[in-house]
N, C-alpha and C positions, 0 to 999 in steps of 0.2 A: 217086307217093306224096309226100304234104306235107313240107317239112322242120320238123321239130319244134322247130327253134332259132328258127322264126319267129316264133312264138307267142309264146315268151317274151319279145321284145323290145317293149318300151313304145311305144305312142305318142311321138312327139317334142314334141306338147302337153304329155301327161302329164307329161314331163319339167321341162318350161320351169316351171308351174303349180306341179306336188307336190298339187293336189287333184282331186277329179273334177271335171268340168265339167259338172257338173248341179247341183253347188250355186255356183257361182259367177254361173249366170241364172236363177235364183230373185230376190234381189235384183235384178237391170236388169230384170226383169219388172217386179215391183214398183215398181221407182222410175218405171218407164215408166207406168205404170198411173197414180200419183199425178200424173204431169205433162200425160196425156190430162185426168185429172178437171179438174183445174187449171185449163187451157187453155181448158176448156167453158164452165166458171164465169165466167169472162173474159171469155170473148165471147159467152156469154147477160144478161151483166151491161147489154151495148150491145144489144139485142136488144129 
């Protein structure tokens, strides 16, 4: 049988953070995604 005190205890991420970590790589998606585009532009530029 589970022990049910295990549940309740947090992540040690969750702790460090205090947010979820699904919104914190939303952003580095994104910024990633600008820096792919970026990068392309750049060196389609010498192309």
């Amino acid at each position: 049988m589970p022990d049910p005190k295990k549940k309740d205890k947090p992540f040690p991420r969750e702790i460090d953070s205090g947010i979820d970590s699904d919104n914190s790589l939303l952003p580095m998606l994104l910024g990633g995604l600008v820096l792919i585009v970026l990068g392309a532009t750049i060196v389609m530029m010498f192309v």
